[in-house]
N, C-alpha and C positions, 0 to 999 in steps of 0.2 A: 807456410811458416809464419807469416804475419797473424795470420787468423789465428793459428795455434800459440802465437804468444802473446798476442793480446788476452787472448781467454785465460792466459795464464798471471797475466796481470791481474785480470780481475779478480782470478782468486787469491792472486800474492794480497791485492786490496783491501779484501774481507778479511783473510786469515791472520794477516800479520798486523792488520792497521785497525781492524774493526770497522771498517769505511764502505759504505756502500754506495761505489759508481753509478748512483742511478742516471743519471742525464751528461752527455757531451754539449748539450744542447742552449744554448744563453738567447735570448732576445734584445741585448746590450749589445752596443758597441763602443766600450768606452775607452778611449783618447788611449788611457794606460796599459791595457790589457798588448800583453805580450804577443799575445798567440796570433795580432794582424800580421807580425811583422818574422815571424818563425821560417830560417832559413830553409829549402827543400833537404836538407842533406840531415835533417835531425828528425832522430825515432821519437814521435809523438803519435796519441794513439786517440782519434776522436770517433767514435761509438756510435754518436745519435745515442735515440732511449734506447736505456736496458731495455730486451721485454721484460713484460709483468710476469711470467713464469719462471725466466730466467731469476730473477730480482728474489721469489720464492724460495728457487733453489738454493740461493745462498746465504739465507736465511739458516740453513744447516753449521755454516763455519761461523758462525756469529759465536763468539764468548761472551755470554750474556752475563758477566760478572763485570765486563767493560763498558764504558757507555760506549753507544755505536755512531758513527759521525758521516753524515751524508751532506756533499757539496764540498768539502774538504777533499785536497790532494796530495799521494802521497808517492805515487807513481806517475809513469808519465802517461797517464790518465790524464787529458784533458777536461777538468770537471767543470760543467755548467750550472744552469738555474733549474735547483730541486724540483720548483711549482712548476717549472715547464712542464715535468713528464705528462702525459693525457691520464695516466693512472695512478699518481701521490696518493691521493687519497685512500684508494684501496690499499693501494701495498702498505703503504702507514700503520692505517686500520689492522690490516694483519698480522703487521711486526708486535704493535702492540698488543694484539690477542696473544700470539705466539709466547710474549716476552714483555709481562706485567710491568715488570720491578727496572729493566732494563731502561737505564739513562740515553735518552734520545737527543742526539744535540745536529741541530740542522745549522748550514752555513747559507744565508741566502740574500741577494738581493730586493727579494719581495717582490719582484719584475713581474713575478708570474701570482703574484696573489691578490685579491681581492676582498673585502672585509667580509663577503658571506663564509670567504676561507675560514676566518677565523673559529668556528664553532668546532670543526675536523680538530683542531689546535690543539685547544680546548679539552675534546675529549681524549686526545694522545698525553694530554695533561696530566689528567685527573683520575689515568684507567690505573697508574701503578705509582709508586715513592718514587720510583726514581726520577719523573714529571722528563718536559722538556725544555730544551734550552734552546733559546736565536742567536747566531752572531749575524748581525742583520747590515748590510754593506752601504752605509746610507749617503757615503763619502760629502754629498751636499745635500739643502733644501732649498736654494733657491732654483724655481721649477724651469724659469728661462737657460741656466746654468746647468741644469739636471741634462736638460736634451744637449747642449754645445758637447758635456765631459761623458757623458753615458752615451748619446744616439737618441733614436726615437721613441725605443722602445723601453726607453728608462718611463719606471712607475710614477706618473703624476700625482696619484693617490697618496705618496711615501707619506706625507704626517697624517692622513689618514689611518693609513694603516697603523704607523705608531700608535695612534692615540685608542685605536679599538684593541691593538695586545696590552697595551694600558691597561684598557678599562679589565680586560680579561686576566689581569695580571701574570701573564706569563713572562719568564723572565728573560730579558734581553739583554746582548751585550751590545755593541755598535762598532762598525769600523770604519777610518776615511783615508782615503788615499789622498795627502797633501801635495796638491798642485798650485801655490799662491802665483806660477807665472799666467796662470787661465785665470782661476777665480777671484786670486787674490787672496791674501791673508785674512781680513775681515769674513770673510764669507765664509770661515773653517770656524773662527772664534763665532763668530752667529751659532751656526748649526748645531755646534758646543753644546753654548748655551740653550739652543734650542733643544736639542732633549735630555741634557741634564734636568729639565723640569719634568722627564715623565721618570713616576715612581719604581717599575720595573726595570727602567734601563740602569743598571749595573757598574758598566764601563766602557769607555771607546780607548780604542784604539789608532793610532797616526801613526799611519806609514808614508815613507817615501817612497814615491813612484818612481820605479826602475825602469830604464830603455836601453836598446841594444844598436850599437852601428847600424843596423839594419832598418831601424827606423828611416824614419822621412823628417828632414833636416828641419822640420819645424816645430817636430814634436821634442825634437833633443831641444831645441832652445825653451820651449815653454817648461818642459822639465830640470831645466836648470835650478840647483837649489842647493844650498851649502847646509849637509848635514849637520855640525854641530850648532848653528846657529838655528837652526830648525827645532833640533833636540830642545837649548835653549825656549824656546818662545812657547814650547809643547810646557816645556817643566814650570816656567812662570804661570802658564794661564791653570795650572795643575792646582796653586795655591789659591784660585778663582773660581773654580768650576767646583761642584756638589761631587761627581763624581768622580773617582780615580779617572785620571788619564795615563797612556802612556804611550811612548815612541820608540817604532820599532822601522831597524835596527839599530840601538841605543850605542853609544862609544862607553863604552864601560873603563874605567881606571881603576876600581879600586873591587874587591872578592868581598865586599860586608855586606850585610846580610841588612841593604835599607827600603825599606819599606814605602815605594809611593803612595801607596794609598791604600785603604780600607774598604770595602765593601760592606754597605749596611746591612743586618739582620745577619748575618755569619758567625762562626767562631773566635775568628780575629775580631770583628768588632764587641762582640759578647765579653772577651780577657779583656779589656779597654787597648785593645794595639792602637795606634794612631801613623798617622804618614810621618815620615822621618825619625820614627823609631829604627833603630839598630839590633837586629836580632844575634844574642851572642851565644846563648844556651836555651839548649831545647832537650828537660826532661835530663837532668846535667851532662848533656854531653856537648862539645863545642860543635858551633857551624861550622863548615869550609866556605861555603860562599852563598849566595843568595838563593840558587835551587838547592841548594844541601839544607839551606834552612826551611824551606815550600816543601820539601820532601820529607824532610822529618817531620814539619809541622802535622802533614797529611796521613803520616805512619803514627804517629802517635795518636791524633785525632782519632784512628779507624782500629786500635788495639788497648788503648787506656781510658780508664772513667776520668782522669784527669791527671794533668798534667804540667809541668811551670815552665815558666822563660823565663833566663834571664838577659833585659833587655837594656840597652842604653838610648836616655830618650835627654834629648840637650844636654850631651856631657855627661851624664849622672846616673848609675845604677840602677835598675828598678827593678825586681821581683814580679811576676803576673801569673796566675794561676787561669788553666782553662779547660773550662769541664765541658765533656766529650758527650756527656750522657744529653738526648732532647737532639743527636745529631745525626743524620744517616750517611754513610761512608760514601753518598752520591751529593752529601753537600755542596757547596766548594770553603774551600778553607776562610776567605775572605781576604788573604793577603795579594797585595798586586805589588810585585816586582820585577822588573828586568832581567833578563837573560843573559845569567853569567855561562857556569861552567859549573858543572857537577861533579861532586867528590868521586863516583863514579869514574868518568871520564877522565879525571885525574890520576886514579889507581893503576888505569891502564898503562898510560904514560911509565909512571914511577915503576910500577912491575916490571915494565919491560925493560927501563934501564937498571933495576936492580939485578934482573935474572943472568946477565954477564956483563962483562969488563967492557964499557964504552968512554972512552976518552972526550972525546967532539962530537957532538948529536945537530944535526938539520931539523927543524920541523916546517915545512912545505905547509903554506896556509893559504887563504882566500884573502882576501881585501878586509871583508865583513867581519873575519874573525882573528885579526893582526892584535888588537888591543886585549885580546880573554888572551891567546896564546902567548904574548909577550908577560904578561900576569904570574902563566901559570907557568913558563919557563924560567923566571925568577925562583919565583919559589922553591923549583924542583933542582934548580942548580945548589938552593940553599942545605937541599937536605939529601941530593944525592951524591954532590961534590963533583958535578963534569960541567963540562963547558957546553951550554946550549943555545945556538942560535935562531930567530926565526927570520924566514924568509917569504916574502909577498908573491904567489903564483895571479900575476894579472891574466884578468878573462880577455885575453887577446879575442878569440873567437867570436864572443859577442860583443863585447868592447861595452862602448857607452861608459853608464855608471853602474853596469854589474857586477857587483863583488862576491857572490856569495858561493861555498862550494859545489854546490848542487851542479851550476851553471859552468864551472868550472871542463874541460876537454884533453883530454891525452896530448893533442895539441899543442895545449899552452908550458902542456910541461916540457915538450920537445923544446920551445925557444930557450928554455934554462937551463936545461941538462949537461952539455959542453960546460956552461960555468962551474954549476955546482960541482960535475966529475974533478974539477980541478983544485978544487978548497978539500981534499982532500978528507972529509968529516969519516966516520967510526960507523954512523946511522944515520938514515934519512928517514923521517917519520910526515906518512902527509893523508888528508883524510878519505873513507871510502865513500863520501857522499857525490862522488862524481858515476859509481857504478851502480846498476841497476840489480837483480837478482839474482842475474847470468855473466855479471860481472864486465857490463858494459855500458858505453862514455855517451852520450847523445848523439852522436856522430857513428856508433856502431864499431869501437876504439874497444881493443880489452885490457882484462889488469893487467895479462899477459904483458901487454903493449906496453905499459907506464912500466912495470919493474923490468924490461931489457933496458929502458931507456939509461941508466943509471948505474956506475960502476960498483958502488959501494951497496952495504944491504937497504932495502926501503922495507918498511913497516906499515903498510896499509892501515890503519885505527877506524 
């Protein structure tokens, strides 16, 4: 059973994600990584290397019209460090024989690369349009600091390596996991600034590192860290740094459509976008919120010779025209914003309260997503005329600071059922990011399980 649904992971992986599981396999042991501390009683699934034939054959479910994303997870695929596997290089080489044009985007530490790597890079580069891309995990560079927060086997070489995709110009993004109770704050701002000077790197990204009860009582104190004051210090040094920065996961208040930052040589920097622009109209039609405006931008980008905004930049109206022609639909747009809520993901909502008579609506949320849902429940009270409340499902199970759905357990719904049965609400609406593709919870929990819990109807989304 296990063996048969792993395999079927894997192809849930490829098929629906475009993500190829090559390696469980990491040479890090860094301080944050969740997976030391993974309770026995949760379905996680670690692999080792794909084989190299295996890896072949899934090359068949690949939608080569999406770019394909290895090191990235989207199941409970435990993904490791790409350049571990003993055969990257071939398999690579053949994706890109296979698949010219096909956007290649690796997620990687660099743990396992070395600068003769870079030439293989290179040529996955240069063999099609649609080139590749790094999100390269560089969280620190000071090298005594590298071993305390990674382990041993963190890359000594890392600004090495930068500086040779540098000179190769391939394009990177960068990511750091903010721990200022180990490194300290300065040491995040260094590193910052330390590859904001190479020309390729793009954008970093700052995340807060998450732990669970299950941790070791030292590691919860050193990750102590007050999110929005965090957020803060990311968005100041934003107005400092060359490159977009941004912090994830962001408290978002408000659905506008503002623009952190710009990415040089793009389409957004091309129309003159700028950071703290407000995107209002795109191609005359209104935004809903920050991805309603990245999603138009990118639909329009990849269907029109050109196209306008209308944008609000200090208070005051501005017109901007942006030609599409000189651009390939495997671009990136160049705008860098925060993670609201999609007009999408709104319709759903509103449909479903439109399609019958509901008086009092529940929406069951995560921690991480109380401030978009609280947002988007205003609104929709505005224009569907019922009463909507949102309520916080704490990750009792892992506890700590995890907030987010995914992490979420049939479990934690069990401790609020009894209350909610009693408020008496019309609908409960709460999200399926807690089940897997068999319709089950980390803990091997089905949806079965969550809708007996509850008297009234639930609405999985």
């Amino acid at each position: 059973m296990e063996n048969g649904y792993y395999l079927k992971l894997i192809y849930q992986t490829v098929q629906e994600y475009n993500i190829i599981p090559l390696t469980s396999v990491c040479q890090q042991s860094c301080l944050f990584c969740s997976h030391h501390f993974n309770p026995e009683d949760i379905e996680v699934y670690s692999g080792g290397h794909l084989d190299k034939g295996m890896v072949f054959s899934l090359f068949d479910y690949i939608n080569k019209d999406r770019p394909v994303y290895i090191g990235e997870s989207a199941t409970r695929i435990i993904e490791g460090e790409p350049f571990n596997h003993p055969d990257w290089q071939e398999i690579l080489r053949e994706f890109r024989l296979r698949f010219p044009e096909t956007p290649l985007r690796i997620t990687t530490s660099a743990a396992g690369l070395n600068k003769d790597d870079i030439g293989t890079l290179v040529d996955l580069d240069s063999n099609g349009s649609g080139g590749l891309r790094l999100t390269v995990s560089v969280n620190l560079l000071d090298l005594e600091k590298r071993e305390e927060v990674l382990g041993a086997g963190s890359n000594k070489q890392i600004l090495e390596i930068l500086k040779e995709l540098n000179r190769n110009e391939i394009f990177v993004e960068t990511s750091f996991v903010a721990i200022p109770g180990v490194t300290g704050w300065d040491e995040l701002e260094n590193s910052l600034y330390r590859v904001s000077q190479f020309e390729n790197i793009k954008l970093a990204r700052i995340m807060m590192a998450g732990y669970s009860k299950f941790a070791d009582a030292d590691i919860k104190n050193k990750f102590l860290v007050d999110r929005l004051k965090l957020q803060k210090q990311v968005e100041d040094l934003n107005d400092e740094i060359s490159i977009p920065l941004i912090f994830e996961p962001a408290v978002i208040n408000d659905l506008q459509a503002e623009i952190l930052g710009i990415i040089i040589n793009t389409p957004a920097w091309s129309a003159g976008l700028k950071k703290g622009d407000i995107i209002k109209e795109i191609s005359g039609e209104k935004v809903f919120s920050r991805v309603d405006a990245f999603n138009k931008f990118k639909e329009s980008l990849e269907n029109r010779n050109k196209f306008n905004l209308l944008i609000n930049r200090k208070g005051r109206s501005k017109e901007l025209t942006v030609n599409s022609s000189g651009w390939g639909r495997n671009d990136y747009t160049g705008l860098v914003m925060a993670n609201d809520f999609s007009f999408k993901e709104f319709s759903k909502f509103k449909n479903k309260f439109e399609s019958s008579h509901y008086a009092r609506v529940l929406i069951l949320t995560s921690k991480l997503a109380e401030d978009r849902l609280n947002l988007i429940a205003e609104i929709l009270e505005d224009e569907v005329g019922i009463e909507i409340d949102v309520m916080v499902v704490a990750s009792n199970y892992f506890g700590g600071n995890i907030g987010s759905a995914g992490l979420l357990v049939v479990d934690d719904y069990k401790l609020i059922a009894n209350r909610v049965n009693q408020l008496n609400y019309d609908l409960i609406i709460t999200s399926s990011a807690l089940f897997d593709i068999d319709g089950r919870d980390l803990k091997g929990a089905l949806r079965s399980d969550l809708l007996d819990l509850f008297s009234t109807e639930l609405f999985i989304i």
